[in-house]
C-alpha positions in Angstrom: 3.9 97.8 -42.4 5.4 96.4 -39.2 2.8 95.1 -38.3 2.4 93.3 -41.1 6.0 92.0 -41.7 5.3 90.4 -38.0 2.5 88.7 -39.3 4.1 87.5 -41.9 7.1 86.2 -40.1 5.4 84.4 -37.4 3.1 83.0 -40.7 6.7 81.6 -41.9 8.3 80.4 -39.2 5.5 78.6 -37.0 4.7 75.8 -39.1 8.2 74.5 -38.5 8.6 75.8 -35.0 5.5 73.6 -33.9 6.3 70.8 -36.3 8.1 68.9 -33.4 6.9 70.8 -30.1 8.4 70.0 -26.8 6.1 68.0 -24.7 3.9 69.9 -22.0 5.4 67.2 -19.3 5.5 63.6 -18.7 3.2 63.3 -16.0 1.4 60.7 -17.9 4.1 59.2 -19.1 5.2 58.4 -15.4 1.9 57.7 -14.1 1.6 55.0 -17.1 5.3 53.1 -16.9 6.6 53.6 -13.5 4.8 50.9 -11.9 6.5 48.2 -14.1 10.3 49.9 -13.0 11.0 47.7 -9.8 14.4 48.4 -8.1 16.9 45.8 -7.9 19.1 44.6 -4.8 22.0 42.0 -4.9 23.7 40.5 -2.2 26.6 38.7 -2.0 28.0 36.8 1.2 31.5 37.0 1.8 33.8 35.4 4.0 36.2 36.6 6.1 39.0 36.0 3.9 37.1 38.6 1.6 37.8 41.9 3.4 37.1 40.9 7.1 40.1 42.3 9.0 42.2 39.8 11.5 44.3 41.1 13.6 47.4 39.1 15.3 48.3 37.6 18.5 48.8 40.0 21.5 47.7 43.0 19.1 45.5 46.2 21.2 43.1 45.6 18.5 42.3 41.3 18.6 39.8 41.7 20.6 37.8 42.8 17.5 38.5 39.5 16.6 35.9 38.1 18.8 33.2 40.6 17.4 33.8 39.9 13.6 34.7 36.0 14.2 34.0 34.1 10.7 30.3 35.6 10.4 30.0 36.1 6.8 29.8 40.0 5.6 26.9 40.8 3.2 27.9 43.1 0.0 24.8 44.9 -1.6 24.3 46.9 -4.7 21.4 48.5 -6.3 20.2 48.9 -9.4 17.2 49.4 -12.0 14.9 47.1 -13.8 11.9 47.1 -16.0 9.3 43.9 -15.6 8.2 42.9 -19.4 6.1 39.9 -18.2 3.3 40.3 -15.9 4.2 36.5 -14.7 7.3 38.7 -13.0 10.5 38.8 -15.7 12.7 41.6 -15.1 15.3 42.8 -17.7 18.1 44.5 -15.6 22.2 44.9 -16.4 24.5 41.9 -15.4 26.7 44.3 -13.5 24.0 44.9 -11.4 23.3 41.2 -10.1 27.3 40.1 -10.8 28.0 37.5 -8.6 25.0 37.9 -6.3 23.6 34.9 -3.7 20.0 37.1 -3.0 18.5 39.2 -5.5 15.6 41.2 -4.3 13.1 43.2 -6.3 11.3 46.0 -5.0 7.9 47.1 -6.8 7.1 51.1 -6.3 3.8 50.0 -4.2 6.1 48.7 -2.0 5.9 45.2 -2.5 9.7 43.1 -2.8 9.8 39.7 -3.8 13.0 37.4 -4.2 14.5 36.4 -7.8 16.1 33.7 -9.6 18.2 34.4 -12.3 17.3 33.3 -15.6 19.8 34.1 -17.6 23.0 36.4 -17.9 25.2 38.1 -21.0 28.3 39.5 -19.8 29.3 40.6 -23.1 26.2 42.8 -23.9 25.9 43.4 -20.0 22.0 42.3 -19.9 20.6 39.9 -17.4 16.8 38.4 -17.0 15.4 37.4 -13.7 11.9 35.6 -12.3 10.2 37.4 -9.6 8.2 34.3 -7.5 4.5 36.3 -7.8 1.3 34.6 -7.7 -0.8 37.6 -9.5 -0.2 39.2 -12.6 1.9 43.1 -12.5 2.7 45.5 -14.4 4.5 45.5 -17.3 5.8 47.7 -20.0 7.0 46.6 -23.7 10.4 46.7 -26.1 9.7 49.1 -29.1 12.1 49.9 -32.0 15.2 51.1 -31.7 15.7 51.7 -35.1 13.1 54.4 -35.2 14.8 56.6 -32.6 16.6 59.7 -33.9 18.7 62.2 -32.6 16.6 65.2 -31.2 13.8 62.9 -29.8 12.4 63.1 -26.4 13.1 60.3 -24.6 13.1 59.7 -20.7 14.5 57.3 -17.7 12.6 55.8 -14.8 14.8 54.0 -12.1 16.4 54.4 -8.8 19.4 56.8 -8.9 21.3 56.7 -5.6 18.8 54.4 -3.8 15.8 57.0 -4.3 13.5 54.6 -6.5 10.6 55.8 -8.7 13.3 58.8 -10.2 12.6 60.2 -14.0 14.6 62.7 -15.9 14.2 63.6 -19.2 16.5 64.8 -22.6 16.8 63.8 -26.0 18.7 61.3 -28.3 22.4 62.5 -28.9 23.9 60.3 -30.9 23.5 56.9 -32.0 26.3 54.4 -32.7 28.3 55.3 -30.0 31.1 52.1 -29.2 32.6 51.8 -25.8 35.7 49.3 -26.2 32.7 46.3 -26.4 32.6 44.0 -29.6 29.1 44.3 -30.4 28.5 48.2 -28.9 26.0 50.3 -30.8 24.8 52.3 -28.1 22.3 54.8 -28.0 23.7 58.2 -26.5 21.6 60.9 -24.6 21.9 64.1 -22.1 18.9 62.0 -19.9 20.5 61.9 -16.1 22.0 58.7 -15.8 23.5 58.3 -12.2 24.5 55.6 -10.3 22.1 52.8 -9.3 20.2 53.8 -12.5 22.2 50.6 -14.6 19.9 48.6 -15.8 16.6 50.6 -16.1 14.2 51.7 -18.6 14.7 54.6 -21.6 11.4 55.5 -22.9 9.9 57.0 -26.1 7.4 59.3 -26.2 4.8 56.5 -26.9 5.9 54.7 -23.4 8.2 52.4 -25.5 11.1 50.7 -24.1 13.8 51.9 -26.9 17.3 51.2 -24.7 18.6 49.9 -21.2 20.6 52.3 -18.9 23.8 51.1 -19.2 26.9 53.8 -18.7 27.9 57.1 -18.4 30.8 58.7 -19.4 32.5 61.1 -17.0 35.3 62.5 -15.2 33.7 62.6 -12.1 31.7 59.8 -11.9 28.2 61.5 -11.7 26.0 62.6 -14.7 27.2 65.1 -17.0 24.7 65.0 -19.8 26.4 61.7 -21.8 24.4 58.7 -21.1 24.9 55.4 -22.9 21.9 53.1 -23.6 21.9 49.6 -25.3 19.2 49.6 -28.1 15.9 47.8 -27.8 16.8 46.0 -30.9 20.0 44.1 -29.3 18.1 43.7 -26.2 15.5 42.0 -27.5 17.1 39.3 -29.2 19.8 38.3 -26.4 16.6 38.3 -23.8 14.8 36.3 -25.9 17.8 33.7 -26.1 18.2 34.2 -22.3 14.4 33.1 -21.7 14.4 30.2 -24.2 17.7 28.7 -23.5 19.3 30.7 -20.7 22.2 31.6 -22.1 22.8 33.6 -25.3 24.0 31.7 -28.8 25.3 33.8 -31.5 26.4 33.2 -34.7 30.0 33.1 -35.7 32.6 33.1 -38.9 35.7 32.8 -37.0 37.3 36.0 -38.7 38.9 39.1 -37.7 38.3 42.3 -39.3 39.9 45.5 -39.3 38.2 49.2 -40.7 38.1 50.8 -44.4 40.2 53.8 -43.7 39.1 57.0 -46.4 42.8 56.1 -48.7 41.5 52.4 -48.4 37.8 53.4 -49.9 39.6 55.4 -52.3 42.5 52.5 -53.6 39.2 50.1 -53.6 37.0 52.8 -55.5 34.4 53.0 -53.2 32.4 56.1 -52.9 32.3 56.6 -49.3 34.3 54.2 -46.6 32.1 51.3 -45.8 32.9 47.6 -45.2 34.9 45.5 -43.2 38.5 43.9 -43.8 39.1 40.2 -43.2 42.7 40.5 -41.2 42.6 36.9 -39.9 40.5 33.8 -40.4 40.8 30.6 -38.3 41.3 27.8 -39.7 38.6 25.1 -40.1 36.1 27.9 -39.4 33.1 28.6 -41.6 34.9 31.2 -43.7 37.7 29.2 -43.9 35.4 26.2 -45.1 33.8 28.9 -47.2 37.2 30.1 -49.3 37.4 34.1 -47.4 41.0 34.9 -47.3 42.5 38.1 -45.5 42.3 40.6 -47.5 39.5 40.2 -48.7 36.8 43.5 -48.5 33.5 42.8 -47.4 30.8 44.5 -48.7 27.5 42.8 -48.2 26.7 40.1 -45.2 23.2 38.3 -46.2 21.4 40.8 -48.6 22.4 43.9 -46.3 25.5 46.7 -46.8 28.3 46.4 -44.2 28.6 49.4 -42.2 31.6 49.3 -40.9 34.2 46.4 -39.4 31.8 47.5 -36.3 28.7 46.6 -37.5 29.8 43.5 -39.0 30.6 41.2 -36.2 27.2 42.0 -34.9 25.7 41.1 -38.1 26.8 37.9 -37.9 26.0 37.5 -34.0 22.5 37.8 -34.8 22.8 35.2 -37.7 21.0 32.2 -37.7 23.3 29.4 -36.5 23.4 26.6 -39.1 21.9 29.1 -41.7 23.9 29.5 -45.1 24.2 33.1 -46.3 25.4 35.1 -48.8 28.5 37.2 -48.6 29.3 40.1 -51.1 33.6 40.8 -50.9 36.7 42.3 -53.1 39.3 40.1 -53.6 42.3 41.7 -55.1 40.0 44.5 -56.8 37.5 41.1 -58.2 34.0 41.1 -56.8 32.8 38.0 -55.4 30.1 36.5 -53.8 30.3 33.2 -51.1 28.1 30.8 -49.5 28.9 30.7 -46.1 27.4 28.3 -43.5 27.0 30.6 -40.1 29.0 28.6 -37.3 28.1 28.6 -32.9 30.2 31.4 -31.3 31.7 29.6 -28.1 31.4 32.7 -26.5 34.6 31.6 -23.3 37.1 30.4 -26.5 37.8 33.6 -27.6 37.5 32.8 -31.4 36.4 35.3 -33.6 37.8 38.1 -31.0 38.3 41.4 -32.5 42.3 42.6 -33.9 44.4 43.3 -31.0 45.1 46.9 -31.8 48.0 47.1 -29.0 51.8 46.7 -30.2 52.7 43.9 -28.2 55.6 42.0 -29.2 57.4 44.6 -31.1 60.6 46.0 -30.0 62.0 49.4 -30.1 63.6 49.7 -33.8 66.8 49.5 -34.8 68.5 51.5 -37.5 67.5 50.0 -41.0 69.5 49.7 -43.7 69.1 53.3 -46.2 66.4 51.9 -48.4 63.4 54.4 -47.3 60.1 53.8 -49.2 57.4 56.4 -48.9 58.9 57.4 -44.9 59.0 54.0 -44.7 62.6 52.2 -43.7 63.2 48.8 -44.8 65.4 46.2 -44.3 65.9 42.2 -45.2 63.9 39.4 -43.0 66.3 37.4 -41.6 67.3 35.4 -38.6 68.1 38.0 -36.2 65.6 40.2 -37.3 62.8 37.9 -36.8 63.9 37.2 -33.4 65.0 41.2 -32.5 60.9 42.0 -33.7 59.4 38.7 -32.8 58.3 38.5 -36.2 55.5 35.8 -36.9 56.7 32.6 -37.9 55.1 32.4 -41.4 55.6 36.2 -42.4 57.3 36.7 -45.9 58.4 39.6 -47.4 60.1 42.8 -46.2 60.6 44.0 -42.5 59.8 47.4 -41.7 62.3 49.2 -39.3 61.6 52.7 -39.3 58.7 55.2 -40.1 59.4 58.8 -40.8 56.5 60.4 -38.4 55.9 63.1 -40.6 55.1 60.9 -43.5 51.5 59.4 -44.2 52.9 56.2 -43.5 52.9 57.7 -39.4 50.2 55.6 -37.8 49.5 53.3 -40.7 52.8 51.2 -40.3 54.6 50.5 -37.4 58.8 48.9 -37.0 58.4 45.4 -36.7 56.1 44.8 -39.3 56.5 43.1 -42.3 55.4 43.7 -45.8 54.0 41.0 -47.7 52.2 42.7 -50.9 52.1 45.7 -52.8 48.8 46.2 -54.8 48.4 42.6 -54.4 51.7 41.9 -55.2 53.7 39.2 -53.7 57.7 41.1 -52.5 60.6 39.5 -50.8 62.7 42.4 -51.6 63.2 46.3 -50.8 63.9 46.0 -54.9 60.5 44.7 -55.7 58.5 47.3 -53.1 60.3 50.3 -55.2 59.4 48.8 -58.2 56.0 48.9 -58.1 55.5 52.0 -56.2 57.4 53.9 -58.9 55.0 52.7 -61.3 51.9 53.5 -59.2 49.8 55.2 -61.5 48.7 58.0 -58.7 46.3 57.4 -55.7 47.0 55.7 -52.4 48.8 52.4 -52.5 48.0 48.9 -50.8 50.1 47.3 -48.6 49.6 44.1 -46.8 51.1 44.0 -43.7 51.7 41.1 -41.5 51.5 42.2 -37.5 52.3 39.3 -35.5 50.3 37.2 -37.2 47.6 39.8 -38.4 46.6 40.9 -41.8 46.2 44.5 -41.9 45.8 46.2 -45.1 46.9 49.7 -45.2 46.7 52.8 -48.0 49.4 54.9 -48.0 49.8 58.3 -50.2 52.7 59.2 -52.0 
């Protein structure tokens, strides 16, 4: 009877125990793709105003004076790369080459040949370079991002430390991981990722290029099994730009949005938070041209669901410049749907930059007045207010001086900011806030805050 009940477990549990088997090695793997990763070098001449040491008149030391003199001092860094020509283009990270006069790649047969710089993306940290060859090399090939899940096999070729032709192995994390950049959708992994690895190769187990080796997060500055990658699928498209025009061009609406907190998906009726919240839009921009107003919830960017207010500036960065699209949004609990004409991003003007999240400009609070709103403390807009919060020229409505920390309003709201609209409601008094609120029928309620010049739309429990 043992017997059999072993049997019959093993019977049971193998088919999903080899459904997905670990991988005997990846000797192949390496044997296949590590000719086509090439180690970078930059180096950068500096002066002697940029770190070389002068020491004064009559000092023991000016003699070492003579032996720097003005010779210029050569910086280097290292770094990874992955050829995906075979007439010698490189895809590296821009931190790697950053301000570089020589850039040197090093094939693992030994061979080094000097670089131009086609192209660099400081915002998606990519960069592509031209190897001068006169024979055709190796190359490897972008897959699909998309297609990676977490749990897959994936490995890194590069040159950690300076010791080139390095792989290590681990699987997908996480995906979606955002590190403070504006269009961040990183792949995450336990692969070692060390120093000098920046800029190489993460493979799939079909030899794939899914991501490029970009960060690492850690307290000490070596690996620690959290490994950031930037997907195939935004690589791609900027290299392509970077080849064909050398520089990247991305679509633009010249709006800022801000995220669909749980309350918010709630007070819209939305089943799960999803969407983006227009808290600015510049005027004569394309969604200014195109009637979007903050406020407004948007739902669907050209056919596809908004994610988040994450996603959504990279969905329009990958737009089609010049194209017309469809927008799905909320306005004031209406659906809508807009044309929009996608605009040219001017990448150095700053427009279209995401909400400042910081609480400049605002003041330590002052005692309000007594009239306290759901934890909230409000008093009247005027003159000395305005210029005690450095309150934004155009707000109307109802300042906010204090918030109770233990009330839901704690994080939401913050002294200095002023209330414009309840439920869509216009209010210019404390009188007109209570109203409505008191005849809330239940649920979270909208308020429409003006921040220094920012529409933020907050949901705030009774």
């Amino acid at each position: 009877m043992r017997r059999f009940l072993a049997f019959l477990f093993c019977v049971i549990l193998t088919p999903a125990v080899l459904a997905h088997p670990a991988p005997d090695g990846f000797a192949d793997l390496a044997e296949r793709l590590s000719p086509a990763v090439v180690n970078i070098s930059a180096a950068q001449r500096l002066d002697s105003g940029n770190g070389l040491p002068e020491f004064p008149e009559g000092s023991p030391l000016e003699r070492f004076n003579d032996i720097f003199g003005d010779a210029p001092r050569i910086a280097n860094s290292l770094g990874s790369g992955f050829i995906i020509d075979p007439e010698g283009l490189v895809v590296t990270n821009n931190h790697v080459i950053d301000g570089a006069d020589e850039v040197e790649v090093s094939l693992p047969d030994g061979r080094v040949f000097a670089a131009d710089v086609v192209g660099i993306d400081p915002v998606t940290d990519l960069a592509v370079l031209r190897m001068q060859v006169n024979e055709p090399l190796p190359s490897v090939a972008f897959g699909d991002s998309d297609t990676a899940r977490v749990g897959d096999w994936v490995i890194a070729i590069g040159n950690p430390f300076g010791l080139g032709g390095t792989l290590t192995a681990g699987v997908v994390s996480a995906r979606g991981r955002e590190a403070g950049g504006r269009y961040d959708d990183y792949i995450q992994t336990d692969v070692a990722i060390n120093t000098g690895n920046s800029g190489g190769p993460l493979f799939n187990m079909s030899g794939d290029v899914i991501g490029v080796n970009t960060l690492i997060l850690s307290p000490t500055g070596a690996s620690v099994g959290i490994s950031l990658s930037i997907p195939s699928n935004i690589a791609t498209r900027v290299v392509d730009q970077l080849i064909e025009f050398g520089e990247t061009r991305r679509g633009w609406l010249g709006v800022s949005v801000h995220r669909v907190t749980a309350e918010l998906a709630e007070s819209f009726e939305l089943d799960t938070p999803h969407g983006a919240i227009v808290s600015r839009v510049e005027e004569g921009g394309p969604a200014d041209a195109a009637g979007l107003r903050q406020g407004d919830l948007v739902l669907r960017f050209d056919g596809r669901r908004v994610r988040d207010s994450q996603s959504f500036p990279r969905m329009v960065a990958e737009s089609e410049i010049g194209r017309e699209v469809e927008i799905e949004i909320i306005r004031r609990d209406r659906p809508m749907t807009l044309d929009i004409t996608i605009g040219e991003l001017e990448e150095e003007g700053g427009a279209g930059a995401p909400e400042d999240e910081d609480n400049d400009g605002v003041v330590d609070p002052t005692p309000g007045n007594g009239n306290t709103i759901l934890g909230m403390t409000l008093g009247v807009l005027d003159a000395p207010a305005r210029r005690r919060y450095r309150v934004d020229p155009d707000a109307v409505g109802v300042l906010v001086t204090e918030v109770d920390p233990a009330s839901d309003a704690a994080g939401k709201i913050r002294p200095g900011d002023v209330v414009e609209e309840v439920e869509f409601t216009r209010v210019e008094t404390v009188a007109d806030i209570r109203e409505i609120v008191s005849g809330h029928g239940g649920g979270p309620i909208r308020f429409q805050i003006n921040r220094g010049g920012q529409y933020v739309l907050q949901s705030i429990r009774p």
